[in-house]
PyMOL CGO cylinders between C-alpha atoms (Angstrom):
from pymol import cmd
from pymol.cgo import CYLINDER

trace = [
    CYLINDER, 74.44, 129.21, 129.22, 71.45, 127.67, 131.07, 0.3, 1, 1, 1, 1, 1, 1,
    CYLINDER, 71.45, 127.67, 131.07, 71.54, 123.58, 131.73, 0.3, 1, 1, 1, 1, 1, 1,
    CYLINDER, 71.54, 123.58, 131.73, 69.04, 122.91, 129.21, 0.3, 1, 1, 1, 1, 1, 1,
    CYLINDER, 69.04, 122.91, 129.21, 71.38, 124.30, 126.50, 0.3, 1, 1, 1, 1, 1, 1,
    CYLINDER, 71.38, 124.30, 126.50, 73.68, 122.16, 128.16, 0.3, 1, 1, 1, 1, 1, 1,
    CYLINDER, 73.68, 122.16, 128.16, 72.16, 119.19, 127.92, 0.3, 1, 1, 1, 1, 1, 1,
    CYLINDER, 72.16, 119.19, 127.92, 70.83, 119.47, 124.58, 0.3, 1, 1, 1, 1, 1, 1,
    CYLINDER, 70.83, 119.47, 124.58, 74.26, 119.99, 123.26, 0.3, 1, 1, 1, 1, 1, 1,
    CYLINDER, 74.26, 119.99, 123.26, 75.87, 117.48, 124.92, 0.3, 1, 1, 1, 1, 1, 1,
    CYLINDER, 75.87, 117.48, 124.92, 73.20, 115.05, 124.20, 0.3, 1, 1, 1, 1, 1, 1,
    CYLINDER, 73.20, 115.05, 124.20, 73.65, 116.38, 120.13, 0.3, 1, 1, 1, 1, 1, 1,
    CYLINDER, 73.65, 116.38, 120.13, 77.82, 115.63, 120.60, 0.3, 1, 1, 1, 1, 1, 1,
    CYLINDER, 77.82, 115.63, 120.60, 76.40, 112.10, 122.23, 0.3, 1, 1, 1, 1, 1, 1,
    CYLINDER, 76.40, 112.10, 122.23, 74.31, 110.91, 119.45, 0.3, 1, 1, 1, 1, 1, 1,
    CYLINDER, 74.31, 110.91, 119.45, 76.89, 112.26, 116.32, 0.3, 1, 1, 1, 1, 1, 1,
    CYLINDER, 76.89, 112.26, 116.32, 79.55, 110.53, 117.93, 0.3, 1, 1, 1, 1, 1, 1,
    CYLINDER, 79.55, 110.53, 117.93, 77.37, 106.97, 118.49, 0.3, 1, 1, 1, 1, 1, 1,
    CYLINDER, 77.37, 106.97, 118.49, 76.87, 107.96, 115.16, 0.3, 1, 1, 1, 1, 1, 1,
    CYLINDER, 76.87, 107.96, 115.16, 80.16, 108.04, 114.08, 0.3, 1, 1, 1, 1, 1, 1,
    CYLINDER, 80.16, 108.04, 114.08, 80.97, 104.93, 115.57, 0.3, 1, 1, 1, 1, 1, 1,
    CYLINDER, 80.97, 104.93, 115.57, 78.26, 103.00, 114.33, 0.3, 1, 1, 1, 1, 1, 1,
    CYLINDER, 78.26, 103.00, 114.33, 79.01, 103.85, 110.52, 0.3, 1, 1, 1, 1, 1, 1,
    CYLINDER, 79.01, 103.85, 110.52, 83.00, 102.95, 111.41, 0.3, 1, 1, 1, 1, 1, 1,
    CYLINDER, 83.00, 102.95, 111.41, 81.49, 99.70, 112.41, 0.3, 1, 1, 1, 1, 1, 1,
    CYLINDER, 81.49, 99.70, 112.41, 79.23, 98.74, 109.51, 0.3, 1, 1, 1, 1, 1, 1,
    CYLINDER, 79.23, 98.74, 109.51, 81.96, 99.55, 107.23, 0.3, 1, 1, 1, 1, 1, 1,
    CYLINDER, 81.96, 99.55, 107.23, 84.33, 97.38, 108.35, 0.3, 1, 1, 1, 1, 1, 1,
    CYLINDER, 84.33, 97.38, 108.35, 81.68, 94.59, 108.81, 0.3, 1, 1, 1, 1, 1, 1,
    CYLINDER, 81.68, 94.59, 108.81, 80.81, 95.96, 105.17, 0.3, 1, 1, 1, 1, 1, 1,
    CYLINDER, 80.81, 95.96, 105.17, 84.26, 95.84, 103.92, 0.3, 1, 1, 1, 1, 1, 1,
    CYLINDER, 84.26, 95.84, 103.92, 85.74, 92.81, 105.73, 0.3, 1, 1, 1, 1, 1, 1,
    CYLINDER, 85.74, 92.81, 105.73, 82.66, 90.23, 106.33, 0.3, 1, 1, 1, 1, 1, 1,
    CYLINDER, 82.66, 90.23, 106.33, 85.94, 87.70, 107.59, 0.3, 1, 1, 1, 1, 1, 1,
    CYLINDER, 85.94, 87.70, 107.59, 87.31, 89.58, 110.37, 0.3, 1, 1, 1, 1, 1, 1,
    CYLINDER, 87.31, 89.58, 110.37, 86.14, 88.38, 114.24, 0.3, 1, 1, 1, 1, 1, 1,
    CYLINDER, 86.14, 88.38, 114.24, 84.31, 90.63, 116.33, 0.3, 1, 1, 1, 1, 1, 1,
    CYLINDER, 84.31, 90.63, 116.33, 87.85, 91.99, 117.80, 0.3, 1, 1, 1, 1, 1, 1,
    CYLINDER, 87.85, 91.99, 117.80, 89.42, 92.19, 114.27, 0.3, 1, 1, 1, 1, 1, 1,
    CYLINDER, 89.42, 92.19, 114.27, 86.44, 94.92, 112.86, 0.3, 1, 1, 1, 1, 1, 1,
    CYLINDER, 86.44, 94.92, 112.86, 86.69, 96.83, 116.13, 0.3, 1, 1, 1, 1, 1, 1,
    CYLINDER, 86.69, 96.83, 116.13, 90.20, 97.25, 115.36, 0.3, 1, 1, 1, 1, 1, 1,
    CYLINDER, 90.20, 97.25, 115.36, 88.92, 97.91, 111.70, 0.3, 1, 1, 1, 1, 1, 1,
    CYLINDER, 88.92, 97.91, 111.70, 86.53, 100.61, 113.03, 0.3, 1, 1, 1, 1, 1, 1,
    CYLINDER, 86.53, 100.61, 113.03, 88.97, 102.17, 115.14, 0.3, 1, 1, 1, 1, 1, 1,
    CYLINDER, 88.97, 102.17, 115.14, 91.24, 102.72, 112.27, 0.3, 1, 1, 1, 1, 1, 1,
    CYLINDER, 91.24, 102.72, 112.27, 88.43, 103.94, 110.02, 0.3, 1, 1, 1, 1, 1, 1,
    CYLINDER, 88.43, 103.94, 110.02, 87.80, 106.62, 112.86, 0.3, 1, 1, 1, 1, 1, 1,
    CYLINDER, 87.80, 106.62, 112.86, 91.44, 107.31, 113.59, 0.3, 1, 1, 1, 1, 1, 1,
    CYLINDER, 91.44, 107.31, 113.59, 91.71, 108.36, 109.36, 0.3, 1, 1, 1, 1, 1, 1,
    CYLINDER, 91.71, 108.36, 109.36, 88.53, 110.15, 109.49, 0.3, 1, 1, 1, 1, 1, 1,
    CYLINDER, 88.53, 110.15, 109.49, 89.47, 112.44, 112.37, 0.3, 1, 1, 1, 1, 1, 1,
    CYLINDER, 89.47, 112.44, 112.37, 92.80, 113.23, 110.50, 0.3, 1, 1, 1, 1, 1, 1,
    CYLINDER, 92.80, 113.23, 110.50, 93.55, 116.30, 109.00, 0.3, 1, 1, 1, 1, 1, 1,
    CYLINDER, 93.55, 116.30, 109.00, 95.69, 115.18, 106.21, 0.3, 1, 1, 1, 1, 1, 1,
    CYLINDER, 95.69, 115.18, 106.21, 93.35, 113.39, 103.57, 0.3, 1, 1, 1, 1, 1, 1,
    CYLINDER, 93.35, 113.39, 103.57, 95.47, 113.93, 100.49, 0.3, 1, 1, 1, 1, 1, 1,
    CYLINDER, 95.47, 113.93, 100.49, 94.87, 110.51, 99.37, 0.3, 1, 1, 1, 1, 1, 1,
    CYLINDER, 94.87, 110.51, 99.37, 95.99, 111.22, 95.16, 0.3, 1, 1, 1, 1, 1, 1,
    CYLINDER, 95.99, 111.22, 95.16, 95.33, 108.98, 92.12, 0.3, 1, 1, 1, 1, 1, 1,
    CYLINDER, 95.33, 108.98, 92.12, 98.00, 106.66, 91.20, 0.3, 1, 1, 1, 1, 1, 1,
    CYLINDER, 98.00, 106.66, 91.20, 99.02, 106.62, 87.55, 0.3, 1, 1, 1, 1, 1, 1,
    CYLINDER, 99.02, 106.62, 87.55, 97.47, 102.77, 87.61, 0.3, 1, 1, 1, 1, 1, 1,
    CYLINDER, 97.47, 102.77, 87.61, 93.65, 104.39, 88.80, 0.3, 1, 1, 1, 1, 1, 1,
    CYLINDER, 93.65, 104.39, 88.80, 94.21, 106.93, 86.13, 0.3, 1, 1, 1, 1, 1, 1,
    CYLINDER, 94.21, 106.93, 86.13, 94.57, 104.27, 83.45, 0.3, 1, 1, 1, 1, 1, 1,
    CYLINDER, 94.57, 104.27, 83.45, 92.13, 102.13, 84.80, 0.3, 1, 1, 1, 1, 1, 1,
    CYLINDER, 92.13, 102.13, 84.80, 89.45, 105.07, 85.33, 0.3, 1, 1, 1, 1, 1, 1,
    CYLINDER, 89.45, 105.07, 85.33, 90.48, 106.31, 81.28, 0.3, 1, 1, 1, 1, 1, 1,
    CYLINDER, 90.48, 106.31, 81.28, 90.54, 102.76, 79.98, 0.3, 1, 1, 1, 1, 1, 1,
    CYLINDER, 90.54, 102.76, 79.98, 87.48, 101.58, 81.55, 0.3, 1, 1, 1, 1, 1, 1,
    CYLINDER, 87.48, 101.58, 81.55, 85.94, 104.34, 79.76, 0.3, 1, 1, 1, 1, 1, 1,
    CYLINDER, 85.94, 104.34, 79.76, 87.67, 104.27, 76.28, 0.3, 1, 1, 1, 1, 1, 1,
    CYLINDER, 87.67, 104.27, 76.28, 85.80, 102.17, 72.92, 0.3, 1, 1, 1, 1, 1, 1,
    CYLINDER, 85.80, 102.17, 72.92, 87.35, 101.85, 70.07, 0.3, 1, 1, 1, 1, 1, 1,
    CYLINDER, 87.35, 101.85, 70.07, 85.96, 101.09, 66.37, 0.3, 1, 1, 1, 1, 1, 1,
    CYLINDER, 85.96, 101.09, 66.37, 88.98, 100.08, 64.61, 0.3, 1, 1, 1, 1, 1, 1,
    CYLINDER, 88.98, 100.08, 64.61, 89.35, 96.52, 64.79, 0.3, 1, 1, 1, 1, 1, 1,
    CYLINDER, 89.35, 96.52, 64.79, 93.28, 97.02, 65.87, 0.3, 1, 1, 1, 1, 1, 1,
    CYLINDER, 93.28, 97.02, 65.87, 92.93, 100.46, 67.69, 0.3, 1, 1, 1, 1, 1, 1,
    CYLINDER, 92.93, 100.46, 67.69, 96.87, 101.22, 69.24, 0.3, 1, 1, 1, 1, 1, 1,
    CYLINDER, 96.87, 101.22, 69.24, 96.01, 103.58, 72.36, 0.3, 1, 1, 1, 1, 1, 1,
    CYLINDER, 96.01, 103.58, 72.36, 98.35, 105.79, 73.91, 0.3, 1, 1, 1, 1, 1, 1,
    CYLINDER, 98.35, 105.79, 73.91, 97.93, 106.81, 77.18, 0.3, 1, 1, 1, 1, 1, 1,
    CYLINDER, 97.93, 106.81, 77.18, 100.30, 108.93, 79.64, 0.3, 1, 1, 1, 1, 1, 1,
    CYLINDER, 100.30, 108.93, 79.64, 99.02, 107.83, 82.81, 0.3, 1, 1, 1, 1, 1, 1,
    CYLINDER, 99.02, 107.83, 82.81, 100.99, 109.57, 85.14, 0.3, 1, 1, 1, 1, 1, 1,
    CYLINDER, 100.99, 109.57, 85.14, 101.02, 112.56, 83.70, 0.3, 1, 1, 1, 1, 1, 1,
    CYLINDER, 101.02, 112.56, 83.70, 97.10, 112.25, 83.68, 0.3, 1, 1, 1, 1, 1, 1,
    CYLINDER, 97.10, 112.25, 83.68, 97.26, 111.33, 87.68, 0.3, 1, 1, 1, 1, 1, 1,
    CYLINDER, 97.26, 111.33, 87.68, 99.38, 114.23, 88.20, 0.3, 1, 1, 1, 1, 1, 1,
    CYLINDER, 99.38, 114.23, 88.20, 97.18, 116.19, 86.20, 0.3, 1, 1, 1, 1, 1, 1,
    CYLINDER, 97.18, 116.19, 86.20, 94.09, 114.79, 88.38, 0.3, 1, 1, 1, 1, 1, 1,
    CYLINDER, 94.09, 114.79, 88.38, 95.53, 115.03, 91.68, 0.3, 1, 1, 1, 1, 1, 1,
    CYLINDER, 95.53, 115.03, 91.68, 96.64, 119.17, 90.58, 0.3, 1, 1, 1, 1, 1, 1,
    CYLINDER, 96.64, 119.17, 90.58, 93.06, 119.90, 89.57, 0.3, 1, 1, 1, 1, 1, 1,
    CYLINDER, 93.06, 119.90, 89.57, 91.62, 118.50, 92.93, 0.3, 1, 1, 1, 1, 1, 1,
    CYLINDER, 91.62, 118.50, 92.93, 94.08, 120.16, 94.69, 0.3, 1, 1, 1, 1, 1, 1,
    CYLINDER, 94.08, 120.16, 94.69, 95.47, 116.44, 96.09, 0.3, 1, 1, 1, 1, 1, 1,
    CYLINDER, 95.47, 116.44, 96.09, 99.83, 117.29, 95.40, 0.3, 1, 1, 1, 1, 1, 1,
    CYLINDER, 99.83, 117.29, 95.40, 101.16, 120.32, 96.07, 0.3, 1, 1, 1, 1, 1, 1,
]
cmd.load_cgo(trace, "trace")
C-alpha cells in the first residue's frame, strides 16, 4: 500500500471520527442546554460510549406503546370506552423489529 493511500485513509478515519465527536457534542448541548462545559463532555462521551456498543436492543415499553396508540386514536362517540393491551402490543412491537428475543 503506497503512503498516499495511507494518508488518505487515515486522514478519512481523522475527519469521521472529528465527526463523530462533534455530533456527540451538539447533542448533548442539544439535549441538555443546562449542563457546564465539563458536564456535556461527559454527556458526549456517554453518547459515544452507547453508539460504539454492540447491543442496541433498546424495546418499547408497554407505556410508549400506549402513548404511541393513544396519541393516534379519535373517537366519535361522545363516551367512547377504549381497550387497549399495551404490553402485549410492546411485545408485539419489539418481536416485529426484532428488539426481544
Amino acid at each position: 500500500m503506497s503512503d498516499k493511500h495511507k494518508d488518505d485513509r487515515s486522514e478519512e478515519r481523522l475527519v469521521k471520527c472529528r465527526d463523530r465527536v462533534l455530533t456527540a457534542w451538539a447533542c448533548a448541548a442539544l439535549l441538555r442546554p443546562d449542563l457546564s462545559p465539563a458536564g456535556k463532555q461527559k454527556l458526549a462521551r456517554k453518547i459515544l460510549k452507547m453508539a460504539e456498543s454492540e447491543d442496541h436492543k433498546l424495546g418499547i415499553t408497554p407505556a410508549q406503546a400506549q402513548e404511541i396508540v393513544l396519541s393516534h386514536v379519535q373517537c366519535i362517540a361522545k363516551n367512547c370506552p377504549m381497550l387497549l393491551f399495551s404490553e402485549p402490543l410492546s411485545r408485539e412491537i419489539n418481536l416485529f423489529f426484532g428488539e426481544v428475543e
